[in-house]
DRENFI-325269 format. One record per atom (N, C-alpha, C): residue number from 1; x, y, z. Coordinates in nm, 4 decimals, padded with zeros to 6 digits, always signed. Example, Ala and Ser with C-alpha at 12.3 -4.5 7.8 and 13.67 -1.06 7.14 Angstrom:
BEGIN
ATOM     n         px         py         pz
ATOM     1   +01.3190   -00.5690   +00.7800
ATOM     1   +01.2300   -00.4500   +00.7800
ATOM     1   +01.3200   -00.3300   +00.7800
ATOM     2   +01.2850   -00.2250   +00.7080
ATOM     2   +01.3670   -00.1060   +00.7140
ATOM     2   +01.2900   +00.0030   +00.7870
This chain:
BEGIN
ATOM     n         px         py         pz
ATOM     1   +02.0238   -06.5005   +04.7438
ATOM     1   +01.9559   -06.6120   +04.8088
ATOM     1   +01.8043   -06.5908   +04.8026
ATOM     2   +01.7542   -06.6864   +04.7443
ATOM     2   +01.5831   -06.7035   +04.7541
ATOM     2   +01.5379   -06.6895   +04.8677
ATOM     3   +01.4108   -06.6381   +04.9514
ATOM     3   +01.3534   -06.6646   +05.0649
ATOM     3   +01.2048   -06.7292   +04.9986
ATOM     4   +01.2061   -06.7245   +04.8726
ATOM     4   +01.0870   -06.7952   +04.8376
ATOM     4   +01.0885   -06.9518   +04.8404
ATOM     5   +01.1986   -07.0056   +04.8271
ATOM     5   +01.2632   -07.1700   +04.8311
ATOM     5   +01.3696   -07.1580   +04.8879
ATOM     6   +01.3627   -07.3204   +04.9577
ATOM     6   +01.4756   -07.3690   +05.0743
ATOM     6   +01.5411   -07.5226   +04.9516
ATOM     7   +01.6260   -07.5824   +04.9177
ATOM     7   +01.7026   -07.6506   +04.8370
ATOM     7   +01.8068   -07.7311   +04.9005
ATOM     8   +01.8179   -07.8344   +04.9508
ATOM     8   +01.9002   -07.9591   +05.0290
ATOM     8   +01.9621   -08.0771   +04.9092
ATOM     9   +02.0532   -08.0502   +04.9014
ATOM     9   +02.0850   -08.2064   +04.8026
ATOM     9   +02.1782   -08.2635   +04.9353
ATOM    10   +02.2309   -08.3960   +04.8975
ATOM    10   +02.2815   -08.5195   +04.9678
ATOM    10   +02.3051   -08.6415   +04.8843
ATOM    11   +02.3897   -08.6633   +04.9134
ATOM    11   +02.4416   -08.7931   +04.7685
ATOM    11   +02.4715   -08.9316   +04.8988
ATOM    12   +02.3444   -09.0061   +04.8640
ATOM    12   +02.2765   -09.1412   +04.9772
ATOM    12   +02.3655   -09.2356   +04.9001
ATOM    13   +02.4897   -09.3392   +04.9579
ATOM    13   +02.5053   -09.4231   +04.9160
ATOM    13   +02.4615   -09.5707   +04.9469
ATOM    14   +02.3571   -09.5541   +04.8901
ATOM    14   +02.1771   -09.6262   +04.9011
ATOM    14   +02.1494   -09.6865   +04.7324
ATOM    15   +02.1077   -09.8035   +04.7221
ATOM    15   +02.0240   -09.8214   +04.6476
ATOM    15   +01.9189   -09.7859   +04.6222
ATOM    16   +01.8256   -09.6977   +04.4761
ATOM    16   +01.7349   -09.6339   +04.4469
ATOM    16   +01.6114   -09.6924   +04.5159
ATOM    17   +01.5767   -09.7822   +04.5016
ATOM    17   +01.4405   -09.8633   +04.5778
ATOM    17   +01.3907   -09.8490   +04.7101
ATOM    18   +01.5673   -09.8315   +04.7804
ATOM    18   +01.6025   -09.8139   +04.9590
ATOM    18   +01.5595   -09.6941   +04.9576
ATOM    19   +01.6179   -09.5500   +04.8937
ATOM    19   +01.5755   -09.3966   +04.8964
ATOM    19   +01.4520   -09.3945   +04.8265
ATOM    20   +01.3483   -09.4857   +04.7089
ATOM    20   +01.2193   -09.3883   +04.7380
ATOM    20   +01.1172   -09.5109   +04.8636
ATOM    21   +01.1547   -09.6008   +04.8672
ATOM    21   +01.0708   -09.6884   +04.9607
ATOM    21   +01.0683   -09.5745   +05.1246
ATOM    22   +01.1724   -09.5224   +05.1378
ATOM    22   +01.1976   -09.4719   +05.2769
ATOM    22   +01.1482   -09.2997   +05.2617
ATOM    23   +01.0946   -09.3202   +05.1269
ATOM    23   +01.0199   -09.1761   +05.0958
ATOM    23   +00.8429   -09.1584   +05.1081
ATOM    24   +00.8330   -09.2875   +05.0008
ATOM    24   +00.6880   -09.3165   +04.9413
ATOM    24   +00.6406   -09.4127   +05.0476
ATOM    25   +00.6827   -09.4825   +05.1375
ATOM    25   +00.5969   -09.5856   +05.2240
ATOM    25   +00.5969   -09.4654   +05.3700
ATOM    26   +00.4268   -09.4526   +05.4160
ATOM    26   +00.4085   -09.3430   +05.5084
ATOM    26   +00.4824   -09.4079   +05.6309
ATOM    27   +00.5081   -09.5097   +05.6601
ATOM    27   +00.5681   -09.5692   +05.7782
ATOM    27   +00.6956   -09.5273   +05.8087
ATOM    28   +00.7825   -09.5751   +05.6882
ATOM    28   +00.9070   -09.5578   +05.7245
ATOM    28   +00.9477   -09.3952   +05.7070
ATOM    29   +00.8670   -09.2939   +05.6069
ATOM    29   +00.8604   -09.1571   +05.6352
ATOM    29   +00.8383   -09.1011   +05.7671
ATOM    30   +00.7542   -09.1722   +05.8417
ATOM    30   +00.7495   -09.1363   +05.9399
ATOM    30   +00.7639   -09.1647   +06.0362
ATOM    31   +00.9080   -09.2561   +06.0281
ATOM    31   +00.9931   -09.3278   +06.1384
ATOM    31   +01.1267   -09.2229   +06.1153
ATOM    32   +01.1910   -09.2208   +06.0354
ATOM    32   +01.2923   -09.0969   +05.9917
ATOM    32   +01.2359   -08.9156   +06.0339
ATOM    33   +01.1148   -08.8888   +06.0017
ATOM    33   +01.0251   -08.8060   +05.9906
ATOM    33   +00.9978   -08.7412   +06.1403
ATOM    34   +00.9654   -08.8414   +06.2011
ATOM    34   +00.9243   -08.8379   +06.3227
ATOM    34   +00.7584   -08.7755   +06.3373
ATOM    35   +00.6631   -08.8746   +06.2252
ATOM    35   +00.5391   -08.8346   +06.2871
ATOM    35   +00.4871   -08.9832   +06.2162
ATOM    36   +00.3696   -08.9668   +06.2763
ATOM    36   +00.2533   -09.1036   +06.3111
ATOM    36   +00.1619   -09.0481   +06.1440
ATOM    37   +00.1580   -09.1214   +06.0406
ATOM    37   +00.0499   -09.0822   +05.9643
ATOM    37   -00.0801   -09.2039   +05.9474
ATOM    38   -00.2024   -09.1856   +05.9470
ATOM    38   -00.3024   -09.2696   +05.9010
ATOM    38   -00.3071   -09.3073   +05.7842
ATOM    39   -00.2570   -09.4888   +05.7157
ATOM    39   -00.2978   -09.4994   +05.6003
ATOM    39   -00.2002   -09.4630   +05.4971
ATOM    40   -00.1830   -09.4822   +05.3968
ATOM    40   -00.1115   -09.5021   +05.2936
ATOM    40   -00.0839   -09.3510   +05.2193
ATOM    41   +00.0661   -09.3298   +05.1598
ATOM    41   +00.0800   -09.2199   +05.0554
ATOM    41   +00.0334   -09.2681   +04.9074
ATOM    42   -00.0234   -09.1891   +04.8494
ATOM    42   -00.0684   -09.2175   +04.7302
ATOM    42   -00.1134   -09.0422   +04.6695
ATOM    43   -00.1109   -09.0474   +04.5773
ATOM    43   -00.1550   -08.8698   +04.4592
ATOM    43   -00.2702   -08.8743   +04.4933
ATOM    44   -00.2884   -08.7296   +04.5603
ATOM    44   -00.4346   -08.6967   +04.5912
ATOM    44   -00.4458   -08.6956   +04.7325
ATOM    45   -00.4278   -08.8041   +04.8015
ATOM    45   -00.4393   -08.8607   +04.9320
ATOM    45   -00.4300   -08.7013   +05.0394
ATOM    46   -00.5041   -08.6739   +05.1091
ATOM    46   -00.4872   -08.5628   +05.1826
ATOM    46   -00.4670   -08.6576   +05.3325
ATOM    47   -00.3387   -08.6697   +05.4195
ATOM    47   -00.2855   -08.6761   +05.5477
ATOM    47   -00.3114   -08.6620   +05.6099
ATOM    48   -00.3300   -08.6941   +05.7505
ATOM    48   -00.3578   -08.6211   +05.8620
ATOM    48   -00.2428   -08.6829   +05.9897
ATOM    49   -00.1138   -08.6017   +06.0169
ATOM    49   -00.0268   -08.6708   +06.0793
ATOM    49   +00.0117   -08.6029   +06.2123
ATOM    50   +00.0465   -08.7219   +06.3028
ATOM    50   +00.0727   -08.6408   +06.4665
ATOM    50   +00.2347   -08.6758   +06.4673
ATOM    51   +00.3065   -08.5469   +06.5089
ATOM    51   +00.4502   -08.5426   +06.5537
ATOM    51   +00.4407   -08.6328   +06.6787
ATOM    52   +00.5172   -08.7204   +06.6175
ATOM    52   +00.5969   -08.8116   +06.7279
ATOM    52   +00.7469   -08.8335   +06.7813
ATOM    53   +00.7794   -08.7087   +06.7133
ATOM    53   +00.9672   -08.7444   +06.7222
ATOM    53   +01.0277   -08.8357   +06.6305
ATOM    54   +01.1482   -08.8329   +06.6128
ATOM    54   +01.2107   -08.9223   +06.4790
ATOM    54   +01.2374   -09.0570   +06.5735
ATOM    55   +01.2627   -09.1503   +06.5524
ATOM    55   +01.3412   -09.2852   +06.5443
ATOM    55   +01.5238   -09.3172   +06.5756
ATOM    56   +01.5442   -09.2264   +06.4633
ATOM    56   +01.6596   -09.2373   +06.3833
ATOM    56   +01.7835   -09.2004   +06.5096
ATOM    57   +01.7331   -09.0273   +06.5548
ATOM    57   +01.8122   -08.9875   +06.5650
ATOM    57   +01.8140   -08.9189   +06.7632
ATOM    58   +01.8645   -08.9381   +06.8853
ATOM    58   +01.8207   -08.8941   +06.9716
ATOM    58   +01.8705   -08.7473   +06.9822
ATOM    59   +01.9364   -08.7231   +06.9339
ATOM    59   +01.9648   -08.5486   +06.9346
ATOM    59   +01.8730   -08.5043   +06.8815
ATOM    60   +01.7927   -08.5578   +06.7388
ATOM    60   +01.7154   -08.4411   +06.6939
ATOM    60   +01.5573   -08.4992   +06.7247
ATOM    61   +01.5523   -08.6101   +06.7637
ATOM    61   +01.3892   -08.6390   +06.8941
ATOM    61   +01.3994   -08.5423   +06.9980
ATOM    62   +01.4867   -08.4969   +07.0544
ATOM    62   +01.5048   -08.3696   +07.1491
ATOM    62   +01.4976   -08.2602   +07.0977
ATOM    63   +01.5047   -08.2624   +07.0065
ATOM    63   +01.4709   -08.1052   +06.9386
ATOM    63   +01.3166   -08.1067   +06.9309
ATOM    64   +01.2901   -08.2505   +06.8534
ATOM    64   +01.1474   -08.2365   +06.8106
ATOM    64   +01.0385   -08.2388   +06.9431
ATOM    65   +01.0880   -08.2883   +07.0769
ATOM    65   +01.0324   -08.3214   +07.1655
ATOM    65   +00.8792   -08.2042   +07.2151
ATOM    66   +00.9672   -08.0675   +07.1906
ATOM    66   +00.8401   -07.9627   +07.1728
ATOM    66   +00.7320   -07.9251   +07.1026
ATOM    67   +00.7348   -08.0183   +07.0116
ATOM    67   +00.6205   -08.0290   +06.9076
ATOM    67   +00.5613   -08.1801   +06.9391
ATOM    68   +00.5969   -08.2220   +06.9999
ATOM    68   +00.5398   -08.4126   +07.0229
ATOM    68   +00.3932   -08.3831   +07.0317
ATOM    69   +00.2999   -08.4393   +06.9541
ATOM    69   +00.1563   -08.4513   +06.9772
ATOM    69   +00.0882   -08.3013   +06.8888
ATOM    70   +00.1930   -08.2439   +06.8252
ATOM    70   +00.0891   -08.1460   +06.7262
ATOM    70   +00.0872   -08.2337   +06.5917
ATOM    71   -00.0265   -08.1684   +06.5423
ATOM    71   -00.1187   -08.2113   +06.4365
ATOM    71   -00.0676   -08.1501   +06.3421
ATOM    72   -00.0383   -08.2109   +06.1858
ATOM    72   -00.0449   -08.1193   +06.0866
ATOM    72   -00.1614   -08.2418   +05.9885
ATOM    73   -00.1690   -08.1405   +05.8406
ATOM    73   -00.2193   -08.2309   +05.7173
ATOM    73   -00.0537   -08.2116   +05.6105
ATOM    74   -00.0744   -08.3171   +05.4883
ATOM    74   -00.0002   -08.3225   +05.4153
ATOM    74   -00.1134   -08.3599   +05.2906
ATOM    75   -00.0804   -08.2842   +05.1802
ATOM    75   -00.1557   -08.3170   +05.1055
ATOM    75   -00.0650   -08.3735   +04.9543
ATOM    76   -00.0723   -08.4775   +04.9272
ATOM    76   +00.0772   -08.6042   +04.8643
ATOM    76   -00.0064   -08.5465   +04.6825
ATOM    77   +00.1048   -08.4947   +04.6387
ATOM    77   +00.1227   -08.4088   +04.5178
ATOM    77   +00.1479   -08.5590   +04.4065
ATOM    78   +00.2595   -08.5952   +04.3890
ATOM    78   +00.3057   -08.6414   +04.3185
ATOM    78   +00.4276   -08.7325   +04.3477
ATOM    79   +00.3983   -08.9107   +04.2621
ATOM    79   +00.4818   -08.9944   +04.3498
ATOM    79   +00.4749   -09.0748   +04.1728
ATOM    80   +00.6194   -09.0637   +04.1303
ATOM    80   +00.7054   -09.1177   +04.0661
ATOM    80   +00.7740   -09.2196   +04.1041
ATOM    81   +00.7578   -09.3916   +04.0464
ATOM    81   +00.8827   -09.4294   +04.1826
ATOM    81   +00.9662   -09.4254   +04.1080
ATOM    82   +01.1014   -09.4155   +04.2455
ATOM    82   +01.2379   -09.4117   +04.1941
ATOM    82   +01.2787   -09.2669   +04.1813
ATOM    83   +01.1716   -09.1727   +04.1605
ATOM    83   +01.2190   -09.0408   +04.0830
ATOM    83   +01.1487   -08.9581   +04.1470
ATOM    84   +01.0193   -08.9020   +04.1681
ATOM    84   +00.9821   -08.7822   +04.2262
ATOM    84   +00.8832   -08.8314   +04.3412
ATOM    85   +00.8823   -08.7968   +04.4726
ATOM    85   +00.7562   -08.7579   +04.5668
ATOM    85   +00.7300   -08.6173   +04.6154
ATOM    86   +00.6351   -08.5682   +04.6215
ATOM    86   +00.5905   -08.4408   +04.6758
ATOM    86   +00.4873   -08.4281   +04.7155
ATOM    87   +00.4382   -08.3162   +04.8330
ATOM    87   +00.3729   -08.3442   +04.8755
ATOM    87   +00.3156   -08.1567   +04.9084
ATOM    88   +00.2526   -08.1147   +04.9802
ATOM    88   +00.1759   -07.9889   +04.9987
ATOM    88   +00.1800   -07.9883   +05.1492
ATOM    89   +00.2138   -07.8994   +05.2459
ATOM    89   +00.1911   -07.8360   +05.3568
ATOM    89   +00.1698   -07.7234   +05.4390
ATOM    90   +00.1728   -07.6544   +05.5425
ATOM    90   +00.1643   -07.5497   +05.6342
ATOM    90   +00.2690   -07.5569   +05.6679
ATOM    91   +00.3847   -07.4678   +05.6102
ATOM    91   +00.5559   -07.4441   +05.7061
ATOM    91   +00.5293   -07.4174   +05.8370
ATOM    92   +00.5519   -07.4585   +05.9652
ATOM    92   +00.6016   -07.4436   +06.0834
ATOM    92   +00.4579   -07.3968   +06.1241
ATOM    93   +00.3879   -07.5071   +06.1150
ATOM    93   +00.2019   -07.4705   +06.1635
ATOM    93   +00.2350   -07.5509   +06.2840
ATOM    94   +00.3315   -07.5107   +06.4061
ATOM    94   +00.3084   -07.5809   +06.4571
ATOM    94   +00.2377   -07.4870   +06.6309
ATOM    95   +00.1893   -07.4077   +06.6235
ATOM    95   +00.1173   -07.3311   +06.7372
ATOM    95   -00.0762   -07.3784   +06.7219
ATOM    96   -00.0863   -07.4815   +06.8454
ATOM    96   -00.2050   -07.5299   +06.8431
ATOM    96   -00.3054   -07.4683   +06.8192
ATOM    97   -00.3191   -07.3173   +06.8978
ATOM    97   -00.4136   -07.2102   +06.9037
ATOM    97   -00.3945   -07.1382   +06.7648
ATOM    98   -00.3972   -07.1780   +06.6376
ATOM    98   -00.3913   -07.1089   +06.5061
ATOM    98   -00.4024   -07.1671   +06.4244
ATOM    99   -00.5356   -07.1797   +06.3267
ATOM    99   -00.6092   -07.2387   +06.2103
ATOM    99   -00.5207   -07.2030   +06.0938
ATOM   100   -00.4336   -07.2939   +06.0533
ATOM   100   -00.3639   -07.2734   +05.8903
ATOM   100   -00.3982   -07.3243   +05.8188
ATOM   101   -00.5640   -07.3216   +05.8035
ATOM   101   -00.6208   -07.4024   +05.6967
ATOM   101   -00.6418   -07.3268   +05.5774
ATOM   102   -00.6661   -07.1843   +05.6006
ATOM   102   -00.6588   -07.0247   +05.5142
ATOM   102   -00.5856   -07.0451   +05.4381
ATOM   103   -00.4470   -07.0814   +05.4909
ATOM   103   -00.3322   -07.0406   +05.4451
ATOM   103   -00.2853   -07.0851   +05.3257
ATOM   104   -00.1735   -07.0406   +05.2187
ATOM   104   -00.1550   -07.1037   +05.1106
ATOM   104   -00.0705   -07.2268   +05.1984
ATOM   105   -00.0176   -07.3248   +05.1113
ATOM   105   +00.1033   -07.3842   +05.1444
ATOM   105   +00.1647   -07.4085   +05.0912
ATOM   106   +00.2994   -07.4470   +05.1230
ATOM   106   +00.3918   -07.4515   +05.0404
ATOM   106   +00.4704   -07.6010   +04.9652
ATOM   107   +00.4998   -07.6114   +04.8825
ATOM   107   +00.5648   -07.7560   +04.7834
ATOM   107   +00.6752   -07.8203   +04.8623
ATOM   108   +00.6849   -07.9353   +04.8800
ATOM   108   +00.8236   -08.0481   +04.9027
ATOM   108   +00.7972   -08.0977   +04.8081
ATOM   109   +00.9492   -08.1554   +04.7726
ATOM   109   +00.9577   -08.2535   +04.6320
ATOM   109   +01.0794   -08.2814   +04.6489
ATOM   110   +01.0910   -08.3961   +04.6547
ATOM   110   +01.2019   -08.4619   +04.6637
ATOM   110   +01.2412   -08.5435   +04.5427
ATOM   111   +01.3394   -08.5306   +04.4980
ATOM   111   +01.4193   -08.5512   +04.3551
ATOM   111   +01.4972   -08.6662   +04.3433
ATOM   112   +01.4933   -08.8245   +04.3086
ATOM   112   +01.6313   -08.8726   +04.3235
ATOM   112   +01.6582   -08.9134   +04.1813
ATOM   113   +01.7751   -08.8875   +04.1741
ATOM   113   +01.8918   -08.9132   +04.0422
ATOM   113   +01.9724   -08.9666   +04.0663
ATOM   114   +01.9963   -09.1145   +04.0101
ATOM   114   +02.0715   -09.2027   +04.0073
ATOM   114   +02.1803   -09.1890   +03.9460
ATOM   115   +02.3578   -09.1687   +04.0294
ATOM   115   +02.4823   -09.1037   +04.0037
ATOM   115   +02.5416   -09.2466   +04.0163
ATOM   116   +02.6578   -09.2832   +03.9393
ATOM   116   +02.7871   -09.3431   +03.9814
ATOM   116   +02.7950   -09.3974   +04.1342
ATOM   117   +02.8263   -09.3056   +04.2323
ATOM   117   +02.8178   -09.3339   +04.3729
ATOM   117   +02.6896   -09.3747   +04.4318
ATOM   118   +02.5777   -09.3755   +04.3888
ATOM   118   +02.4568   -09.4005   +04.4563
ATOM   118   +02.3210   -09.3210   +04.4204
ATOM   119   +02.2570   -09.2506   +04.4822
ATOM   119   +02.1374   -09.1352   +04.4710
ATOM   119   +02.1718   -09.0087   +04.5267
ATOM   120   +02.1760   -08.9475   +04.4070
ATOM   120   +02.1359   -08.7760   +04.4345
ATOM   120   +01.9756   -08.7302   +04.4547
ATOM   121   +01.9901   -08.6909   +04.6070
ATOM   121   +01.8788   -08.6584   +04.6715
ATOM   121   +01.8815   -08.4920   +04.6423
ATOM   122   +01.7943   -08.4614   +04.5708
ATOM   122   +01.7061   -08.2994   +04.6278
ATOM   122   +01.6167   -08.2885   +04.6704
ATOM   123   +01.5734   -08.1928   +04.8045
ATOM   123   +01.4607   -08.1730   +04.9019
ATOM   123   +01.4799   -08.0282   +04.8349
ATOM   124   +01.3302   -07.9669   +04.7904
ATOM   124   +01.3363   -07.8324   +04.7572
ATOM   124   +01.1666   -07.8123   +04.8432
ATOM   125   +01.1704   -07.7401   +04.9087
ATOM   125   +01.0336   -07.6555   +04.9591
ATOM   125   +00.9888   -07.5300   +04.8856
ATOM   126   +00.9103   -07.4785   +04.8547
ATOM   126   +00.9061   -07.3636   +04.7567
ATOM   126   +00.7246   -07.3319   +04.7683
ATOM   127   +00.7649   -07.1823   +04.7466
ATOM   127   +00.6208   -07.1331   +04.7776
ATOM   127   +00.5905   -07.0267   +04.9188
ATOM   128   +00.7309   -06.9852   +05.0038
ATOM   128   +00.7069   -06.9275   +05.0871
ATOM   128   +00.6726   -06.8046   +05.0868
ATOM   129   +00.6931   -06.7479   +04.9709
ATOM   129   +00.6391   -06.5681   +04.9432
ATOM   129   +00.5101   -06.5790   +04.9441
ATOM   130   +00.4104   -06.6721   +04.9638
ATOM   130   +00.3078   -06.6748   +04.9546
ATOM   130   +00.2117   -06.6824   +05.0794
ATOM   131   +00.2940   -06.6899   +05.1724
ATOM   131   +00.2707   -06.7338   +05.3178
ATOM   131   +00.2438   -06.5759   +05.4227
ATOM   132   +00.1639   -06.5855   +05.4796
ATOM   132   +00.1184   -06.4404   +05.5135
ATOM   132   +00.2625   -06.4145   +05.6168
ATOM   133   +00.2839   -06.2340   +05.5764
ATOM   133   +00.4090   -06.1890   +05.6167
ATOM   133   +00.4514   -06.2180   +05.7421
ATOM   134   +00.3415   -06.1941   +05.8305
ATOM   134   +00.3783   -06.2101   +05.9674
ATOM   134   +00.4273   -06.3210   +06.0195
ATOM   135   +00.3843   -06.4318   +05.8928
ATOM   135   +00.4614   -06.5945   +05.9455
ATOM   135   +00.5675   -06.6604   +05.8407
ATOM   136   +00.5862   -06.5519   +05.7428
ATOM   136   +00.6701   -06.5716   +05.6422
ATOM   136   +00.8089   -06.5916   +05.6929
ATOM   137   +00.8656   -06.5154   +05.7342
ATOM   137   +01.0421   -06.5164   +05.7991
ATOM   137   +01.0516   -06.6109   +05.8661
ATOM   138   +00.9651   -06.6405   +05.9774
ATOM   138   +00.9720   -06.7815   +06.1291
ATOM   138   +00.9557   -06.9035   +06.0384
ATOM   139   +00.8938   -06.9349   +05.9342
ATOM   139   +00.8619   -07.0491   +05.8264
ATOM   139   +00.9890   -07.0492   +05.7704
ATOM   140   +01.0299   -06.9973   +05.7078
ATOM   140   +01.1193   -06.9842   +05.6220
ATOM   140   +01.2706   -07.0410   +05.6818
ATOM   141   +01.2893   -06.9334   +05.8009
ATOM   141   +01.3990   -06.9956   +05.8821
ATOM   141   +01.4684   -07.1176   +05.9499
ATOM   142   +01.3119   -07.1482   +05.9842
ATOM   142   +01.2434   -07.2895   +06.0581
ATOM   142   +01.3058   -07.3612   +05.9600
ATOM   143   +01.2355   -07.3922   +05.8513
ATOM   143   +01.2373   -07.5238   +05.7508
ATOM   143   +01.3630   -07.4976   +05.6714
ATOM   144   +01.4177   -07.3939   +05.6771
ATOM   144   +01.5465   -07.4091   +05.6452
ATOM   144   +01.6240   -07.4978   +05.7214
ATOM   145   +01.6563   -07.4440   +05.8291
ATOM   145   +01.7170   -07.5500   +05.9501
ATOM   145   +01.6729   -07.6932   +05.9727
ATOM   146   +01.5747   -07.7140   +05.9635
ATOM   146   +01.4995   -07.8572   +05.9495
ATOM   146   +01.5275   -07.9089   +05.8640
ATOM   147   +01.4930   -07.9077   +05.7149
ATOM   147   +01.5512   -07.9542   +05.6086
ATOM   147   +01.7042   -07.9586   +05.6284
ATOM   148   +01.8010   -07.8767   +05.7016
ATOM   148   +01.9079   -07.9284   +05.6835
ATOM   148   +01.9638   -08.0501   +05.7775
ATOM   149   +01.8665   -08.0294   +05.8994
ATOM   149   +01.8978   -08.1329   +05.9786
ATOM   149   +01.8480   -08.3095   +05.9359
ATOM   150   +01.7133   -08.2465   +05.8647
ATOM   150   +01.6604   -08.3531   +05.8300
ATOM   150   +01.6925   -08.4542   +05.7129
ATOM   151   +01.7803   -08.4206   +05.6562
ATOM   151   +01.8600   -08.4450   +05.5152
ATOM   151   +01.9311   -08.5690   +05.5688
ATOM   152   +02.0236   -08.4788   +05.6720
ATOM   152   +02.1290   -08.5806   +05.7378
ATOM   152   +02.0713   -08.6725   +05.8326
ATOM   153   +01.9453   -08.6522   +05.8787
ATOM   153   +01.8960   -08.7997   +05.9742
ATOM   153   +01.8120   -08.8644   +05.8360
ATOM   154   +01.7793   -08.8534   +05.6917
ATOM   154   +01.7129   -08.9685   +05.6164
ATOM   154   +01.8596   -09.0489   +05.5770
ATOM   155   +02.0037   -08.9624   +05.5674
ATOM   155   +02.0902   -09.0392   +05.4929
ATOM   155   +02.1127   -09.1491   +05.6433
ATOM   156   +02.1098   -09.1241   +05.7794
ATOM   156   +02.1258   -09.2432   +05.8637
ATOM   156   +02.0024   -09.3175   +05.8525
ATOM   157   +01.9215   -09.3051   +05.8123
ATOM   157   +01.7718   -09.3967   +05.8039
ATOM   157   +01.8116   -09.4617   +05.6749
ATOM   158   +01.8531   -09.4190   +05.6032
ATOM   158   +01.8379   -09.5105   +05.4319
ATOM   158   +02.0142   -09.5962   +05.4438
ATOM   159   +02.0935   -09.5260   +05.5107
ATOM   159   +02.2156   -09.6099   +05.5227
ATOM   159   +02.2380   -09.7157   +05.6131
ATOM   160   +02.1712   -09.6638   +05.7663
ATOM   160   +02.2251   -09.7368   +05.8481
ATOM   160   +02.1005   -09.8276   +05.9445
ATOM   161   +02.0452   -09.7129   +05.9690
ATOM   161   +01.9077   -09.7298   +06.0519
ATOM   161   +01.8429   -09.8749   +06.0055
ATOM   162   +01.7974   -09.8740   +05.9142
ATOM   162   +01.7185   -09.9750   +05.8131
ATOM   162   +01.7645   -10.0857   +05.8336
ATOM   163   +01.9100   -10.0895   +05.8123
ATOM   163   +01.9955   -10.2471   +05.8399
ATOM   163   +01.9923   -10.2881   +05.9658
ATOM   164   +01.9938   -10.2221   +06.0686
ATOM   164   +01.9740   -10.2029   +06.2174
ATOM   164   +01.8720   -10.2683   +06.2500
ATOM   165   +01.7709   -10.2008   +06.1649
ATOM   165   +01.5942   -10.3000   +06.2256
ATOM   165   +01.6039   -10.4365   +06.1304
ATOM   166   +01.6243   -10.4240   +06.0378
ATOM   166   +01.6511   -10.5699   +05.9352
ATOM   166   +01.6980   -10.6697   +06.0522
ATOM   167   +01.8610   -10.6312   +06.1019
ATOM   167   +01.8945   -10.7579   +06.1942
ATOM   167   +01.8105   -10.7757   +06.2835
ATOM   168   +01.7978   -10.7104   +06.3591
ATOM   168   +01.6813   -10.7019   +06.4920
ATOM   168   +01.6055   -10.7766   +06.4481
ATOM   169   +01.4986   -10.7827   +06.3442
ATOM   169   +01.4152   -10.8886   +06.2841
ATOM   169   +01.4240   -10.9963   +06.2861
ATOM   170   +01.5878   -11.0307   +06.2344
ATOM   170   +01.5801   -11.1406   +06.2547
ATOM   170   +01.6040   -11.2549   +06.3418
């Protein structure tokens, strides 16, 4: 097992447009996501986003509830539509009193491949051997668990959630 990369697939039975729109538009990323971002994703674009808890899901807004109101950046790598978004961050920068601006950070990239049944989603994070030791293992562990939780609250955001606010709309 790698501790340098964390690796999530999920097979969304979603139309491709539904899985990267709910990737590449910062809103609905960060209605699934559970943070507030300023302004549009686009290559290059450096983020500046406040944890707000997810939307989606009330079990895991209670998880997130201890981080509500910390700050991170995201710095948006690469946006393919239909096919690749990625983006650059600080794993588990989430202790107010500690500048991770030093720090390297590490890759998300999210993968979709269009299967028979729908979209094959990969979430791969990568880059944690690079992360100073003392915060290497707590990162690592962290976003392991997150990514796995978080996998399964985008497939209720891209399956179910979405149709949910659609009616409401209307």
């Amino acid at each position: 097992m790698s501790t340098n990369q964390i690796e999530k697939k999920i097979l969304l039975r979603a139309p491709v447009q539904r899985v990267w729109s709910a990737l590449a538009d910062a809103t609905q990323f960060g209605t699934w996501f559970g943070v507030k971002f300023e302004g549009a994703f686009k290559p290059g674009a450096h983020m500046r986003g406040i944890l707000v808890t997810t939307s989606v899901d009330a079990e895991v807004a209670k998880m997130q509830a201890q981080y509500k109101g910390t700050e991170f950046s995201v710095s948006i790598e690469q946006m393919e539509p239909g096919r690749i978004f990625s983006f650059r961050w600080h794993p588990y920068a989430v202790d107010p009193k500690i500048d991770y601006s030093a720090e390297p950070t590490t890759l998300v990239t999210f993968v979709l491949e269009q299967v028979a049944e729908g979209v094959m989603l990969t979430v791969t994070e990568s880059g944690f051997d690079q992360i100073p030791l003392e915060r290497r293992a707590k990162a690592f562990e962290a976003n392991e668990g997150g990514w796995q939780i978080m996998v399964q609250v985008f497939e209720k955001f891209v399956t179910t959630y979405g149709k949910q606010e659609q009616a409401r709309a209307r």
